[in-house]
C-alpha positions as CSV (number, residue, x, y, z in Angstrom):
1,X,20.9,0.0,-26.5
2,X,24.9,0.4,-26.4
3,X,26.6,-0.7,-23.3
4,X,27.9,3.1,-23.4
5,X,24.3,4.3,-22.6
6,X,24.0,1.7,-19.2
7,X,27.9,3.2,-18.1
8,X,26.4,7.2,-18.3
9,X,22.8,6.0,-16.1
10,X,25.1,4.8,-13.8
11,X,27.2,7.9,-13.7
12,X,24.2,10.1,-13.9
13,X,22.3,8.1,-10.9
14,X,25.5,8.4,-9.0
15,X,25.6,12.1,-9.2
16,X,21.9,12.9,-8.4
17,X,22.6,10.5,-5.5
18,X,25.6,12.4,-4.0
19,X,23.8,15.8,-5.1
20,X,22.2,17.0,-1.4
21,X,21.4,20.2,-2.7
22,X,17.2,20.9,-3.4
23,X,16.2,22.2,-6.2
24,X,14.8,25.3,-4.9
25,X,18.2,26.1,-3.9
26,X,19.8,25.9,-7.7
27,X,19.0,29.2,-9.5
28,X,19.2,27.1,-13.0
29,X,17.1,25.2,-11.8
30,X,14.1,27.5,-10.4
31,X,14.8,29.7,-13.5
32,X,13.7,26.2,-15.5
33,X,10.5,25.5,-13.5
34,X,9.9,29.0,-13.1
35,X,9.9,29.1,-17.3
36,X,7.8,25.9,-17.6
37,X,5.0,26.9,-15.4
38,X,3.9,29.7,-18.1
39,X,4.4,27.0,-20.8
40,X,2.5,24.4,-19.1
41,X,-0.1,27.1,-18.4
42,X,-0.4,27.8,-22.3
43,X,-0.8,24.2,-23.2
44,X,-4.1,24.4,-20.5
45,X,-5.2,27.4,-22.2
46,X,-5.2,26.1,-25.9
47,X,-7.1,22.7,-25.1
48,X,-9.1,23.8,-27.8
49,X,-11.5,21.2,-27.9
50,X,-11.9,20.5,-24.4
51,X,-13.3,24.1,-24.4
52,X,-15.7,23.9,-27.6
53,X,-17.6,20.9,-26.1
54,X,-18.5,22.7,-22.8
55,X,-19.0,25.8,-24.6
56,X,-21.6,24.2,-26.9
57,X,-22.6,22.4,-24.0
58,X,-24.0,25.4,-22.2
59,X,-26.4,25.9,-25.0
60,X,-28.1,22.3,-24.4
61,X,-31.0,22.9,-22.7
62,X,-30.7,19.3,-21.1
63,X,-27.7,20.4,-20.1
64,X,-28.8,23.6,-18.6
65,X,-31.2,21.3,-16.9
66,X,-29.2,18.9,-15.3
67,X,-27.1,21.7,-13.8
68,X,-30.1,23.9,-12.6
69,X,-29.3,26.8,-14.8
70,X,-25.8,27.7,-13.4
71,X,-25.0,31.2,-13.7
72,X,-21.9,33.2,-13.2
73,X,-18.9,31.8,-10.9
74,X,-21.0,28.4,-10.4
75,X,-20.9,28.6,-14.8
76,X,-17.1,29.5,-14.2
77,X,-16.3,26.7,-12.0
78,X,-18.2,24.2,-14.1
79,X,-16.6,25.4,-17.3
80,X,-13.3,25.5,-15.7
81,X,-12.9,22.3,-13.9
82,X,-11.5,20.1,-15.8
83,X,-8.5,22.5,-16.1
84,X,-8.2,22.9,-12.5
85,X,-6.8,19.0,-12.2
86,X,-3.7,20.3,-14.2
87,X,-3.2,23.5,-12.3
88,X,-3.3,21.8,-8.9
89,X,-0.6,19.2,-9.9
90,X,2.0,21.8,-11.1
91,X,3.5,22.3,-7.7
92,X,4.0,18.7,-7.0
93,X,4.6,17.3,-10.7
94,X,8.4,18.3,-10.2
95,X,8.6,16.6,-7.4
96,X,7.5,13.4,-8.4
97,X,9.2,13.0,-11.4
98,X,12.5,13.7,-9.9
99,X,11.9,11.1,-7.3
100,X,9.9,8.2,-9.3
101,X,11.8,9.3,-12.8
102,X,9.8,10.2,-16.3
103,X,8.3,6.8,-17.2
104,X,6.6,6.6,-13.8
105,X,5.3,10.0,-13.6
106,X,3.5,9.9,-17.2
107,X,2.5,6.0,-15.9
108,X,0.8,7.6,-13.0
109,X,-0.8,10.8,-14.5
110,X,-2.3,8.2,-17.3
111,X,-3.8,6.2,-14.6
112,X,-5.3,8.9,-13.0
113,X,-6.7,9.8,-16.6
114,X,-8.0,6.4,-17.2
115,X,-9.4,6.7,-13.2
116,X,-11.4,9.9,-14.1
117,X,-12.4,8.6,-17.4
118,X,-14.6,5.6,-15.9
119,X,-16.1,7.5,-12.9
120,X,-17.1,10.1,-15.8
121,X,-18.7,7.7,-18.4
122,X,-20.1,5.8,-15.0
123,X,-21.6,9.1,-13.7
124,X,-24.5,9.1,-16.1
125,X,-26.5,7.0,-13.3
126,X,-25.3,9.0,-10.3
127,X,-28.0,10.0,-8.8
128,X,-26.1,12.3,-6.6
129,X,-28.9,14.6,-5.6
């Protein structure tokens, strides 16, 4: 890295230091996350594969099984819950990423991935019921 690119950090960092004003209160800026949300909202939407597996799921009769038939908004919640993670995090995702900076936010939204993978795949033997 040029020693150019360590001189504008430091003048960036110094400006978001001095800069009091939240967000919220910048219309550029709530015109920004107001035009991500329906963008992040799309990328939800067209997890294409995501949704194949738990539609073909439903026709398992194991599966069907397992979850005692589920019917209707119990169907809806099942089908739609690993979308609802994302659509929680939106309001907060700003937030922490302005605070903790880029690198830490994906650091900590992989963790929480990896987190939810194992208690998935250790789920199998749950006998939760």
């Amino acid at each position: 890295m040029s020693p150019v690119g360590g001189i504008v950090d430091g003048l960036v960092e110094t400006i978001i230091k001095k800069d009091k004003v939240k967000w919220w209160n910048k219309p550029n800026l709530r015109k920004l996350y107001l035009l991500l949300v329906p963008f992040c909202l799309f990328i939800e939407s067209t997890s294409g594969f995501d949704s194949s597996m738990m539609n073909g799921m439903q026709a398992l009769v194991y599966w069907k099984e397992y979850f005692n038939y589920p019917k209707g908004g119990e169907l809806g919640l099942l089908v739609a819950c690993y979308n609802l993670g994302a659509l929680t995090s939106i309001p907060f995702i700003s937030g922490l990423s302005d605070h903790v900076g880029r690198r830490w936010s994906i650091v900590f939204g992989s963790v929480i991935m990896i987190i939810g993978s194992i208690m998935q795949g250790l789920s199998v033997n749950c006998k939760c019921s």
